[in-house]
Residue frames relative to the residue before (quaternion, step in Angstrom):
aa qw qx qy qz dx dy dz
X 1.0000 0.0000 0.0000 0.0000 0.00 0.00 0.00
X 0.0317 0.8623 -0.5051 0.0188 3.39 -0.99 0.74
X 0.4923 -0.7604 0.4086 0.1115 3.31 -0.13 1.93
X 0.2527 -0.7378 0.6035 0.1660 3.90 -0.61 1.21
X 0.3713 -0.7747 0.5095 0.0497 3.36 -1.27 1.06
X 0.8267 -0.1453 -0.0299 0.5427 3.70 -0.46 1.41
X 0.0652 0.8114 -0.5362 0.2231 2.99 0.55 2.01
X 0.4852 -0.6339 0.5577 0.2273 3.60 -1.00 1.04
X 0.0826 -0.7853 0.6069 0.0904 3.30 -0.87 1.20
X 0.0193 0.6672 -0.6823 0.2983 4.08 1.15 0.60
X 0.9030 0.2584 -0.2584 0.2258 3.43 -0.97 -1.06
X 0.5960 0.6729 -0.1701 0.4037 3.58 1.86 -1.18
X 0.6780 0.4353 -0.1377 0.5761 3.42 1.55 -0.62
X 0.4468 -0.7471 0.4169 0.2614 3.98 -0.77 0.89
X 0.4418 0.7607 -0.1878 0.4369 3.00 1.64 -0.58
X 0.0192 -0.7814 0.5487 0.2965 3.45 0.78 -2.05
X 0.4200 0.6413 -0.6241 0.1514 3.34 0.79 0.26
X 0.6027 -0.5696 0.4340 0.3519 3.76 -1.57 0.55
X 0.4080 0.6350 -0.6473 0.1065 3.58 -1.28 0.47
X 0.3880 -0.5803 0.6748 0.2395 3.48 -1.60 0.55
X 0.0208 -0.7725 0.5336 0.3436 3.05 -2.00 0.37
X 0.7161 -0.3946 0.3305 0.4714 3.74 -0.89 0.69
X 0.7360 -0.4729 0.0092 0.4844 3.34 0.53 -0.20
X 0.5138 -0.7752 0.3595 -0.0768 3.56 -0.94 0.79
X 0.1409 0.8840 -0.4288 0.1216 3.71 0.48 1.12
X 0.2936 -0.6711 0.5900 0.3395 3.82 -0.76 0.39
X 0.2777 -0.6143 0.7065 0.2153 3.59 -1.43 0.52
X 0.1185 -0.7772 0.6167 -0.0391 4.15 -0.56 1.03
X 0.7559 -0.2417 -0.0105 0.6084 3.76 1.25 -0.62
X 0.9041 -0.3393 0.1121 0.2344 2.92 -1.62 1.15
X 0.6611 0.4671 -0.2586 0.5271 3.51 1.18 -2.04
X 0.9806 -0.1100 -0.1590 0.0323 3.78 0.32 0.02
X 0.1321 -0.6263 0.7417 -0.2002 1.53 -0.87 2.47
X 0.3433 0.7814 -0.3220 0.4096 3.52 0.98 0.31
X 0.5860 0.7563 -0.2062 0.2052 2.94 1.04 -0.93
X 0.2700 -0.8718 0.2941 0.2837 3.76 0.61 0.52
X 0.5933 0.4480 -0.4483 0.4963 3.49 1.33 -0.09
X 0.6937 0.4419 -0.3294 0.4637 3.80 0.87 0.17
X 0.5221 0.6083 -0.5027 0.3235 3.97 1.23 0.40
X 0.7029 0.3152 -0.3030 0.5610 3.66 0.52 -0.85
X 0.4703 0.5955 -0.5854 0.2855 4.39 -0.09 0.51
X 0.2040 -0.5539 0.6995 0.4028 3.30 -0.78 0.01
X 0.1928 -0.6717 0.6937 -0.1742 2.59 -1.98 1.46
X 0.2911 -0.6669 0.6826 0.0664 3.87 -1.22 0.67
X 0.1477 -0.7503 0.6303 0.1342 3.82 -0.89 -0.02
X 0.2731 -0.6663 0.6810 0.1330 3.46 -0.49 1.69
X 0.0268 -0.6288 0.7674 0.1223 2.98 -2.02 0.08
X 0.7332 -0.2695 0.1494 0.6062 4.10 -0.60 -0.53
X 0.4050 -0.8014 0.3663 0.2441 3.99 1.17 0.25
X 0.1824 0.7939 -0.4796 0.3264 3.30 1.90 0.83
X 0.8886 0.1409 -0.1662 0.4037 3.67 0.70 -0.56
X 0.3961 0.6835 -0.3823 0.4793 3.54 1.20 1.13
X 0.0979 -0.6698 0.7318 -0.0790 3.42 -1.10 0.94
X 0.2178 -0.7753 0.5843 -0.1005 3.24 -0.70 2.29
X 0.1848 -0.8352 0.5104 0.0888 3.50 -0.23 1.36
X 0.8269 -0.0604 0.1269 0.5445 3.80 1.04 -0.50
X 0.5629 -0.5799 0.3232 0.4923 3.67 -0.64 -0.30
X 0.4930 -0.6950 0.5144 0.0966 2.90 -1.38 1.47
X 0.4102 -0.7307 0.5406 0.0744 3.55 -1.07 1.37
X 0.7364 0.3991 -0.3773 0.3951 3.71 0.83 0.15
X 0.6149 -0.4508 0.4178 0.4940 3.48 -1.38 -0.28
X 0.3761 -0.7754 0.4991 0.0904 3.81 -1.07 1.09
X 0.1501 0.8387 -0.5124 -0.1075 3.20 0.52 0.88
X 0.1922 -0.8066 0.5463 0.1181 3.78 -0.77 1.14
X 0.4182 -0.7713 0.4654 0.1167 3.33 -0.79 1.71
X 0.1191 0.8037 -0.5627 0.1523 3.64 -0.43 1.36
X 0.6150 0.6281 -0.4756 0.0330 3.28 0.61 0.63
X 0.6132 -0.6327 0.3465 0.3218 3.53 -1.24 0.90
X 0.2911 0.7399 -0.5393 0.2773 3.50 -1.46 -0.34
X 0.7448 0.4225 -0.5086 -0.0899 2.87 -1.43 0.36
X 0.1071 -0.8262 0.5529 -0.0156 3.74 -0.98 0.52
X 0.6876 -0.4710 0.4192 0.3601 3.58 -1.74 0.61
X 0.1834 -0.8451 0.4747 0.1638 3.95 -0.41 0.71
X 0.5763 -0.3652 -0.0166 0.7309 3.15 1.35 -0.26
X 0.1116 -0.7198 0.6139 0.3041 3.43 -1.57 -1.17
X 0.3853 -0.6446 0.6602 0.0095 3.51 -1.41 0.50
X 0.6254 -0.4880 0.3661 0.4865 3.26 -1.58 0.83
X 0.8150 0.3309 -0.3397 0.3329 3.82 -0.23 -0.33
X 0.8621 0.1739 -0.0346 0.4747 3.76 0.64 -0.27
X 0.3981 -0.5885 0.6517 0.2655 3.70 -1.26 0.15
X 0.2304 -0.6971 0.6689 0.1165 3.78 -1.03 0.34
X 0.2430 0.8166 -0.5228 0.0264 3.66 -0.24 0.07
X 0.3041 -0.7480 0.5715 0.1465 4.06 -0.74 1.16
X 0.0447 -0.7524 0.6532 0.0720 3.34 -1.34 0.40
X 0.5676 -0.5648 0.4952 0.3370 3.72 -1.00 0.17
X 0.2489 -0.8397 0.3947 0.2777 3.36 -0.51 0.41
X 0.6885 0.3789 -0.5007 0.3629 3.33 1.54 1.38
X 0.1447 -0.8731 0.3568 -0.2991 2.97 1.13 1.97
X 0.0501 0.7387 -0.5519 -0.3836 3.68 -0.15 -0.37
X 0.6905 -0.6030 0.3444 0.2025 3.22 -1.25 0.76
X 0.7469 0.3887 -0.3646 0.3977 3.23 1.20 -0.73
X 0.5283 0.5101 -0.4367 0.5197 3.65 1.56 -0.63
X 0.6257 0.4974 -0.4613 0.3851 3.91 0.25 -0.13
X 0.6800 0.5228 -0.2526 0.4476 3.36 0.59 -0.66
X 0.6614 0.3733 -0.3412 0.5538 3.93 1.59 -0.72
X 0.4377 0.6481 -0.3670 0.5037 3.59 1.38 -0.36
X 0.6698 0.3130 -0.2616 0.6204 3.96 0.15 -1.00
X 0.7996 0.3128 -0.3717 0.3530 3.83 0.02 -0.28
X 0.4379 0.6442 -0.3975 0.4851 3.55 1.66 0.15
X 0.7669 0.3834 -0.2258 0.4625 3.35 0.73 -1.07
X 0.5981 -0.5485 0.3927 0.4328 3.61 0.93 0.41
X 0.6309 0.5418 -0.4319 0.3491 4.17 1.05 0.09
X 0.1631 0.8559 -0.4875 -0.0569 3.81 0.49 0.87
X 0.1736 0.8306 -0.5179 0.1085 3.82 -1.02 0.48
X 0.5727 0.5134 -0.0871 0.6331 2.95 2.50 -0.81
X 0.4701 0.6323 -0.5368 0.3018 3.77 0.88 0.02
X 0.7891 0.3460 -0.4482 0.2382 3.90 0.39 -0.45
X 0.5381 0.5869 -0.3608 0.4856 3.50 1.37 0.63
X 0.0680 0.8384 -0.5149 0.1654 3.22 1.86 0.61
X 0.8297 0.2269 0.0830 0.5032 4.11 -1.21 -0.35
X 0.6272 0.4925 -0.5458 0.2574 3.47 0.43 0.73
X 0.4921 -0.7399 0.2697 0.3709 3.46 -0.54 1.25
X 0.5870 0.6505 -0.3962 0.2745 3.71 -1.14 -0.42
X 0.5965 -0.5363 0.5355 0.2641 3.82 -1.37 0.14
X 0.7814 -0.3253 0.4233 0.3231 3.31 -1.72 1.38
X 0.8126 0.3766 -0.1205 0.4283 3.57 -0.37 -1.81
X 0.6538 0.5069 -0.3843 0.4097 3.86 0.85 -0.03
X 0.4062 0.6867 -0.4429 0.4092 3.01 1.24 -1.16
X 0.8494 0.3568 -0.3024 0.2444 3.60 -1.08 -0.63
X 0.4176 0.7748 -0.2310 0.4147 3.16 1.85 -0.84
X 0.8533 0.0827 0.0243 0.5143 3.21 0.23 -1.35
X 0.3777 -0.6848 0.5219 0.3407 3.81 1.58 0.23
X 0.0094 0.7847 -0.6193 0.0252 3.83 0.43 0.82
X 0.0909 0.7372 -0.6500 0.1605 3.50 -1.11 1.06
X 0.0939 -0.7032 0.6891 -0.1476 2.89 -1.57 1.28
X 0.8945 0.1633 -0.0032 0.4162 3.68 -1.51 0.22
X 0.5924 -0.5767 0.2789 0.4885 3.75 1.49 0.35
X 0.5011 0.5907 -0.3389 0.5340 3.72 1.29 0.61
X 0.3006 0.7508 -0.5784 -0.1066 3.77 -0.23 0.46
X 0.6988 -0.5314 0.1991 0.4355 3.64 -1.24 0.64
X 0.6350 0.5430 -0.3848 0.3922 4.06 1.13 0.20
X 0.5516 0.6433 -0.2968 0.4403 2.85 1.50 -0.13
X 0.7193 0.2131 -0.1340 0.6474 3.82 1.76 0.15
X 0.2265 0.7657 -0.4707 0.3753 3.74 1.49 0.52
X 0.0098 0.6568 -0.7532 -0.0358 3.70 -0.64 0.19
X 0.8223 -0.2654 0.1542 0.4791 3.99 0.06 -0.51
X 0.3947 -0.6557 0.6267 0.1464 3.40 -1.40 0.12
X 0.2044 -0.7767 0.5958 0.0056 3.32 -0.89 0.15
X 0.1639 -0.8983 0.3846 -0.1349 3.88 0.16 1.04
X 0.1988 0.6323 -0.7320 -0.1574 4.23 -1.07 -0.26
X 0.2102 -0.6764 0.6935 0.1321 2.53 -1.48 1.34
X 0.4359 -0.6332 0.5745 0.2813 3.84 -0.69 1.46
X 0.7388 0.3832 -0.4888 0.2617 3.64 -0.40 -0.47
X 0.6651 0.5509 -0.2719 0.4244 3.60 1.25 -1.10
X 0.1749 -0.7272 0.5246 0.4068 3.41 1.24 -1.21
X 0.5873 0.6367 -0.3805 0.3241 3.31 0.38 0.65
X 0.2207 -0.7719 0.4751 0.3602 3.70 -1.09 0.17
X 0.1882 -0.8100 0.5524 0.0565 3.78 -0.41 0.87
X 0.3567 -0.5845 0.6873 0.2425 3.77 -1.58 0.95
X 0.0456 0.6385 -0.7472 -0.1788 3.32 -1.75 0.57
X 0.3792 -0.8022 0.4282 0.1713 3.73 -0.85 0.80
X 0.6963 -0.3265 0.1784 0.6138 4.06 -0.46 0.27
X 0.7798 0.3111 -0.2564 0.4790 3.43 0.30 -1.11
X 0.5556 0.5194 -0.4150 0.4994 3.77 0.25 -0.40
X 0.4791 0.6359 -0.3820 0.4693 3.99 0.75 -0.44
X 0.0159 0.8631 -0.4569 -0.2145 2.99 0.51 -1.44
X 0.1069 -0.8973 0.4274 0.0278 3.63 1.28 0.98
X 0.3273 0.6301 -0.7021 0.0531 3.39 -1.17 -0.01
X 0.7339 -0.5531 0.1823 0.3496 3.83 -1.61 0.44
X 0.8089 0.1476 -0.0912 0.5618 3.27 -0.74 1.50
X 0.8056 0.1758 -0.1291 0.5509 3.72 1.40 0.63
X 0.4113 -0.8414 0.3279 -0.1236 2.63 -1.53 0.79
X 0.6545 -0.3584 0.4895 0.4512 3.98 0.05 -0.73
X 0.7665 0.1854 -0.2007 0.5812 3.30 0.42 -1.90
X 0.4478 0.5220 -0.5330 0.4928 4.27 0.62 -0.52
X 0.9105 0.1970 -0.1875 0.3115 3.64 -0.35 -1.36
X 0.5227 0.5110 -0.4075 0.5474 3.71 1.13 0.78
X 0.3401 -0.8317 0.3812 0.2175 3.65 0.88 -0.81
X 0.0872 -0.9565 0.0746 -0.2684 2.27 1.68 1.15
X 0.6667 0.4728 0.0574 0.5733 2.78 0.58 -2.79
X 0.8257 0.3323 -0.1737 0.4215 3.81 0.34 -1.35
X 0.7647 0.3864 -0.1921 0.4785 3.58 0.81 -0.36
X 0.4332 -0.7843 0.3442 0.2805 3.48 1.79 1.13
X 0.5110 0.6172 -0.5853 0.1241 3.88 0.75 0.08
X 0.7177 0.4292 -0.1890 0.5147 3.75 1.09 -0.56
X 0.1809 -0.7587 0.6223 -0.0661 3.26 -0.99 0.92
X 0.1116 -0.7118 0.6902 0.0674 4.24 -0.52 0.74
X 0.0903 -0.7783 0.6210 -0.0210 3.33 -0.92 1.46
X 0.7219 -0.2430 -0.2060 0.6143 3.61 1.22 0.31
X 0.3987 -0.6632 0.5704 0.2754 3.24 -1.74 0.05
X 0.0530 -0.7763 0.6197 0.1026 4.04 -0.85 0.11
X 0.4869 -0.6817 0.5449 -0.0352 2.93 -1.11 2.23
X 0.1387 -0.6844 0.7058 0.1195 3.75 -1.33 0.93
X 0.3060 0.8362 -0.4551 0.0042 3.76 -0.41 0.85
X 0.6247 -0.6984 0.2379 0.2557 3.13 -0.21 1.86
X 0.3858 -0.6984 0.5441 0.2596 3.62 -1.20 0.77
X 0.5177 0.3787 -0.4421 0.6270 4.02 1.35 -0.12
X 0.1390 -0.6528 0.7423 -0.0593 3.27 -0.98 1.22
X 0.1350 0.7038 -0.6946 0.0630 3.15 -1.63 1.06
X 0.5173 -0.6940 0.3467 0.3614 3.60 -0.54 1.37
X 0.4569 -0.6468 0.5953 0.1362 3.49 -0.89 0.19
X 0.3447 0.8410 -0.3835 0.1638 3.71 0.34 0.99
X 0.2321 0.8665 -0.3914 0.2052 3.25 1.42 1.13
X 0.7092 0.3560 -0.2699 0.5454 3.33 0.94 0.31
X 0.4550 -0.7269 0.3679 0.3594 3.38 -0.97 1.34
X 0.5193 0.6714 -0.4368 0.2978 3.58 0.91 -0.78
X 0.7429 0.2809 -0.4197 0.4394 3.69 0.84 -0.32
X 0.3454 0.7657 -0.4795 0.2540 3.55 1.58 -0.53
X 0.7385 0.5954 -0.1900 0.2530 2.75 0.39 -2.10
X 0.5402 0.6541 -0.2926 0.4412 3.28 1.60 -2.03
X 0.7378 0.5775 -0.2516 0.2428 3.18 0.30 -1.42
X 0.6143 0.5460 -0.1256 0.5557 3.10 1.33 -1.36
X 0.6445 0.4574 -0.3664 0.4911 3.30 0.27 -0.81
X 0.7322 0.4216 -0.3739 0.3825 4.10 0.56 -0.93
X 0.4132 -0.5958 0.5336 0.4354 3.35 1.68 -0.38
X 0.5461 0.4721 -0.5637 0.4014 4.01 0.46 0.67
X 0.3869 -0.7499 0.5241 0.1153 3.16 -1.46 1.42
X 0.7761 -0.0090 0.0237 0.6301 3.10 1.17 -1.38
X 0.4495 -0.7588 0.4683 0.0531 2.88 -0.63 1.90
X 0.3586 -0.5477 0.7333 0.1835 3.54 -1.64 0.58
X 0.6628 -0.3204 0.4756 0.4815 3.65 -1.64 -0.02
X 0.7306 0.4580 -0.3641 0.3519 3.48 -0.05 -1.82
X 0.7592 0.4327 -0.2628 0.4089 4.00 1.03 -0.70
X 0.3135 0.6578 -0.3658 0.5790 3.36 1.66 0.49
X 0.8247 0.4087 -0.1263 0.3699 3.06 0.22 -1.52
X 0.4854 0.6710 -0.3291 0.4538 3.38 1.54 -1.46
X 0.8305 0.3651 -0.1078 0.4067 3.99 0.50 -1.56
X 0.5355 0.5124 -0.4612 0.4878 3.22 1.10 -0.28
X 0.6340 0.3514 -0.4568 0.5157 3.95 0.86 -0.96
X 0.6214 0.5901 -0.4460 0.2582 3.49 0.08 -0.71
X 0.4745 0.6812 -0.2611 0.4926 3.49 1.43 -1.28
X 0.8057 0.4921 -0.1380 0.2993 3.24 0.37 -1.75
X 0.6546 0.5806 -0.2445 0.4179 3.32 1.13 -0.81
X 0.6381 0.5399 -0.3166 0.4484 2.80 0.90 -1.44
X 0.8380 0.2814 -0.1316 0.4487 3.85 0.34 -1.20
X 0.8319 0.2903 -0.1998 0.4286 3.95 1.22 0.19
X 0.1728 -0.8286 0.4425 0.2961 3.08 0.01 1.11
X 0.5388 -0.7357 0.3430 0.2253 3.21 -2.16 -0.20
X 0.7429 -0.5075 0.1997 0.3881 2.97 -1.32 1.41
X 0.6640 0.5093 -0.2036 0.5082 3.85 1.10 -0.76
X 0.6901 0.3720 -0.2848 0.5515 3.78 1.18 0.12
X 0.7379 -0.1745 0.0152 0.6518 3.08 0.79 -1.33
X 0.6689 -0.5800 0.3956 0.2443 3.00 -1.56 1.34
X 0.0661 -0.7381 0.6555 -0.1451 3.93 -0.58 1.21
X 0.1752 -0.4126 0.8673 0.2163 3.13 -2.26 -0.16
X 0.6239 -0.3902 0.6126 0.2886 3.21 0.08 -0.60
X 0.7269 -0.2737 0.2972 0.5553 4.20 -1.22 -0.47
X 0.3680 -0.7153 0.5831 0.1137 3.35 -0.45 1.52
X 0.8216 0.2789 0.0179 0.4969 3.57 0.16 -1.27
X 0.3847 -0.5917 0.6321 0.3200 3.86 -1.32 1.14
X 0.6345 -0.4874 0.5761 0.1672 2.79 -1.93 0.45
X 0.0841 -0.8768 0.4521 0.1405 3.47 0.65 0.99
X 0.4413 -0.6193 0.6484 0.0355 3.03 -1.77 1.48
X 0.3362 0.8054 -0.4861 0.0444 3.41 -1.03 1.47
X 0.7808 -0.3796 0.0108 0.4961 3.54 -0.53 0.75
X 0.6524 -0.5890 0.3233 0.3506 3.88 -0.70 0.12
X 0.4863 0.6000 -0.2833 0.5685 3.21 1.74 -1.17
X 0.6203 0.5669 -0.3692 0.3970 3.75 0.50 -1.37
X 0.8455 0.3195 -0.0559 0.4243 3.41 0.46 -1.92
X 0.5465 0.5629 -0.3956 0.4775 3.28 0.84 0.63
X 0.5449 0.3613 -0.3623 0.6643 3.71 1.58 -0.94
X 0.6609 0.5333 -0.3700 0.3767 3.99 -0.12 -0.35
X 0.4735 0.7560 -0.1924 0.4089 3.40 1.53 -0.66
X 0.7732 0.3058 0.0413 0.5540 2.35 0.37 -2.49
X 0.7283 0.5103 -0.3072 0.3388 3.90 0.64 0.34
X 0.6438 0.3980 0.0136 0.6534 2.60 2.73 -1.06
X 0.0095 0.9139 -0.3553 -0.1961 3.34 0.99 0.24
X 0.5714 0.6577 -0.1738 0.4591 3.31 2.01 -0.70
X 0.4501 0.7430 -0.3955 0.2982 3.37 1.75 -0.62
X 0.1779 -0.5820 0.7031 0.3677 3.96 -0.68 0.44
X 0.2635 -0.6097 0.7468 0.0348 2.90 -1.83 0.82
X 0.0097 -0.8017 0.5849 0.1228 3.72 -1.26 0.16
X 0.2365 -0.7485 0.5512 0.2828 3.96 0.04 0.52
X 0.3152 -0.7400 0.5333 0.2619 3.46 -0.93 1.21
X 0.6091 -0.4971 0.3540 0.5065 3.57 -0.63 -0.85
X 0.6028 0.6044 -0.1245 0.5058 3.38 1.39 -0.79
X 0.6671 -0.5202 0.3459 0.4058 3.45 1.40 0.56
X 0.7212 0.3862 -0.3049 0.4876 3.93 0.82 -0.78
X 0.3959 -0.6201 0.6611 0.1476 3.08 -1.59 0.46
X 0.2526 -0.8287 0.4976 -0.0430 3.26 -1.02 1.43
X 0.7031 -0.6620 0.2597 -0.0021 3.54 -0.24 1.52
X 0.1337 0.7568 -0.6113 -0.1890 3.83 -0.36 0.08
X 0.5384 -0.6691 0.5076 0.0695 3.09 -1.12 1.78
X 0.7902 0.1866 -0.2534 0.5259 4.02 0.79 -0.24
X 0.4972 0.3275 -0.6131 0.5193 3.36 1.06 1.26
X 0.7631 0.3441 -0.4081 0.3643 3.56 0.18 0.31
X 0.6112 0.3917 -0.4199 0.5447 3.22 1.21 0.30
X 0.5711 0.4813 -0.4504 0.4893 3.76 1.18 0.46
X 0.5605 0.5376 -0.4081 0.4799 3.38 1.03 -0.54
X 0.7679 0.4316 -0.2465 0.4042 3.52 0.59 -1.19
X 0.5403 -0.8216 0.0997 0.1522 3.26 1.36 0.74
X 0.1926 0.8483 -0.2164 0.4432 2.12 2.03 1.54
X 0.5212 0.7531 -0.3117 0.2531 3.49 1.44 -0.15
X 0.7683 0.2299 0.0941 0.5899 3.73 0.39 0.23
X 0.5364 0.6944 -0.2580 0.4045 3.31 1.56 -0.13
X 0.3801 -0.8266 0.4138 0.0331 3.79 -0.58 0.72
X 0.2224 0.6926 -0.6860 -0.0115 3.95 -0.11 0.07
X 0.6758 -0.2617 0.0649 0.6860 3.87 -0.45 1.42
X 0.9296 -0.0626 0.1035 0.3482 2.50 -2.41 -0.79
X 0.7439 0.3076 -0.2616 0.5324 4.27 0.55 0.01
X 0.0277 0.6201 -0.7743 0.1231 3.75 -1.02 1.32
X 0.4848 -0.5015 0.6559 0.2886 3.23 -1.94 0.09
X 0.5427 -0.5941 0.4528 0.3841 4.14 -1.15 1.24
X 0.7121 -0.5604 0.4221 -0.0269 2.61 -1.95 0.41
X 0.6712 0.4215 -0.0622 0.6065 2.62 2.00 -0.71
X 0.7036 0.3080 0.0059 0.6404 3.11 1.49 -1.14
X 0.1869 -0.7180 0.5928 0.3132 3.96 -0.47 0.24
X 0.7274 0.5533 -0.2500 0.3199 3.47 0.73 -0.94
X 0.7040 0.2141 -0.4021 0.5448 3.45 1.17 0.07
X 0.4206 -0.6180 0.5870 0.3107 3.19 -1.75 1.29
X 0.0097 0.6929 -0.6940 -0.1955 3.52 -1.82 -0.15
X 0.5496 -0.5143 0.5609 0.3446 3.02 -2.30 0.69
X 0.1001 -0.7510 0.6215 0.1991 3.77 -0.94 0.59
X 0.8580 -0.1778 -0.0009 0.4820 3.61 1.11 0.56
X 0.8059 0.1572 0.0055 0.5707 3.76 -0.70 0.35
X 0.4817 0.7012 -0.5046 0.1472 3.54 0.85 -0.47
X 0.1443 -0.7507 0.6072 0.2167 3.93 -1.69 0.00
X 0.6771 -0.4171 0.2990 0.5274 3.41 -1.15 0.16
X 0.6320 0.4720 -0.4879 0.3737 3.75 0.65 -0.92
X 0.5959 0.5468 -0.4009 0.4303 3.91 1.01 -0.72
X 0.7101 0.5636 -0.3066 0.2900 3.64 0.89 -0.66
X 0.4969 0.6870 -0.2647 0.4594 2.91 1.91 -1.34
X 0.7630 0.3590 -0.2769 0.4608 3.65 0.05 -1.81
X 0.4931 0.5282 -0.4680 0.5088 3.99 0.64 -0.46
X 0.7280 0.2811 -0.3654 0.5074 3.75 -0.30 -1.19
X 0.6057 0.5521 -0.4113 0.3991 3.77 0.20 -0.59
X 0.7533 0.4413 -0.2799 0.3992 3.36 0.32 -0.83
X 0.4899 0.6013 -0.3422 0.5304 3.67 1.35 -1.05
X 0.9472 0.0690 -0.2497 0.1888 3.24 0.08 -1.10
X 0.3929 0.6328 -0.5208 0.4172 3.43 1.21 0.98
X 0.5755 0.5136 -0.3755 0.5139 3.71 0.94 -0.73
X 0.7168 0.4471 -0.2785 0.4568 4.10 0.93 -0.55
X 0.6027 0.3905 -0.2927 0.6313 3.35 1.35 -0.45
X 0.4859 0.6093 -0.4512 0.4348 3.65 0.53 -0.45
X 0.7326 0.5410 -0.1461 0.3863 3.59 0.34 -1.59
X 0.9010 0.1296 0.0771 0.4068 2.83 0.10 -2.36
X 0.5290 -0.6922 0.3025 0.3868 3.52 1.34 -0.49
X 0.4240 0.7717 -0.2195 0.4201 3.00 2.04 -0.26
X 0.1560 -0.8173 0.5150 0.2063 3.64 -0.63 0.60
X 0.4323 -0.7440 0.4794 0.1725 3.85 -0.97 0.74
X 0.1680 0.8350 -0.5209 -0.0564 3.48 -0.49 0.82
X 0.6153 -0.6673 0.3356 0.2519 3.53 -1.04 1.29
X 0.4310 -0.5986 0.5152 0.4364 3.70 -0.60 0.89
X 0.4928 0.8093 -0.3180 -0.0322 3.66 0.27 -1.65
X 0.0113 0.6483 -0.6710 -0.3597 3.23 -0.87 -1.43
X 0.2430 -0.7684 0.5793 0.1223 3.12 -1.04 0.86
X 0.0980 -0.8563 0.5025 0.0672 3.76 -0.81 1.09
């Protein structure tokens, strides 16, 4: 193996913001990460860089997760199993499992990023997040030298997190996911909790949807309201949908009547982050080279040349104008490197 030296990450990030790393390795299969001239470096773990905000040049070894793969491991009377590499992209995996007739992944249709992230940040969309069809993970942990299984519950999911988020894992390069293995039931039932695909549906004139027509509206959905990483630079939803007491979201309510609200299970009431950052008049809105879309308040973009320091004072500003207003604090989906 041979580590590439002051590598331009511009292209490696969705964003495009500019940084170099110090030095810079693809990961193709699992054994090597093993490698002993790569255990004591500090090290970061790239995936498809859909959810990363590069502030400058990065002083560690980059180890970008690419490995391929994936296939049906077994199945049983109640479910398909199916493994993927975790440098996969996620959305061609997901039309892949619905090609072969294994659907459970269609409402996470078109979200950007890699197999091996997925669990990381518990990506969710359309009432479907990615723990909610996990069967196991599969991991090196560089300090132990070893490769170790965590399973659905060992994960320890919750919204927009994870195990590796709430261990420190992900940011402090000691763990690495090299594949992940989906459980996705053989009783299919469509998944239509949100009007935005209702509507889709309706509008195509389909009554009784199949997976592939699940999937068909969720991308449709998506376009329309997100632009692309390859046009305009994105992460995607900058900011969680903050989650706050009931007492909170009930006075906001009754002041906001328009506010979506979402009861969590846990008693709190969960928030839509790009109606309050549209309210705070943030929709379409610019501070230089970084503004929040036009279509979407909640996802920031680069409209050119931007850098992390340009991202930083943007997200800063968003959320003081949202706390200003509503009282509500904003937290960033990212990582920041």
């Amino acid at each position: 193996m041979q580590a590439h030296n002051n590598v331009d990450l511009t292209p490696l990030n969705t964003l495009a913001l500019p940084g170099k790393a110090t030095r810079y390795l693809k990961i193709t299969a699992p054994e090597q990460l093993a490698a002993p001239e790569i255990a004591n470096e500090p090290r970061f773990i790239l995936g498809g860089g859909s959810n990363l905000v590069v502030t400058g040049d990065v002083d560690r070894l980059v180890l970008h997760m690419a490995i391929p793969g994936k296939r049906l491991v077994k199945e049983d009377a109640d479910a398909f199993y199916i493994e993927s590499g975790a440098g996969e992209n996620w959305h061609d995996f997901v039309q892949w499992t619905l090609q072969q007739g294994w659907p459970g992944l269609e409402n996470l249709s078109l979200i950007p990023g890699t197999v091996g992230a997925a669990p990381i940040q518990n990506i969710g969309a359309y009432g479907l997040e990615v723990g909610d069809c996990l069967q196991s993970v599969t991991a090196w942990d560089f300090e132990k030298r070893a490769f170790f299984p965590v399973d659905r519950a060992g994960c320890r999911f919750a919204y927009r997190d994870s195990l590796f988020k709430q261990e420190g894992w992900h940011l402090n390069g000691r763990v690495a996911i090299t594949s992940v293995v989906f459980r996705l039931p053989k009783a299919w039932t469509p998944n239509m909790a949100y009007a935005d695909v209702t509507q889709e549906l309706a509008a195509r004139q389909v009554a009784t949807p199949t997976p592939q027509d699940i999937a068909d509206a969720i991308i449709a959905v998506r376009r329309r309201k997100l632009p692309d990483p390859a046009v305009v630079p994105n992460t995607g939803s900058f900011f969680h949908n903050p989650v706050v007491p009931a007492d909170q979201a009930a006075a906001l309510k009754a002041a906001h009547p328009k506010l979506p609200c979402y009861p969590q299970a846990d008693g709190r009431v969960k928030l839509a982050a790009g109606w309050l950052i549209e309210q705070a008049g943030w929709k379409g809105k610019d501070l230089g080279p970084v503004g929040m879309y036009e279509k979407q308040a909640l996802v920031l973009v680069n409209r050119g040349g931007a850098t992390g320091d340009d991202v930083k004072r943007t997200m800063a500003a968003v959320q003081a104008d949202v706390r200003d207003r509503f009282g509500v604090a904003l937290t960033p989906e990212p990582i920041f490197l």
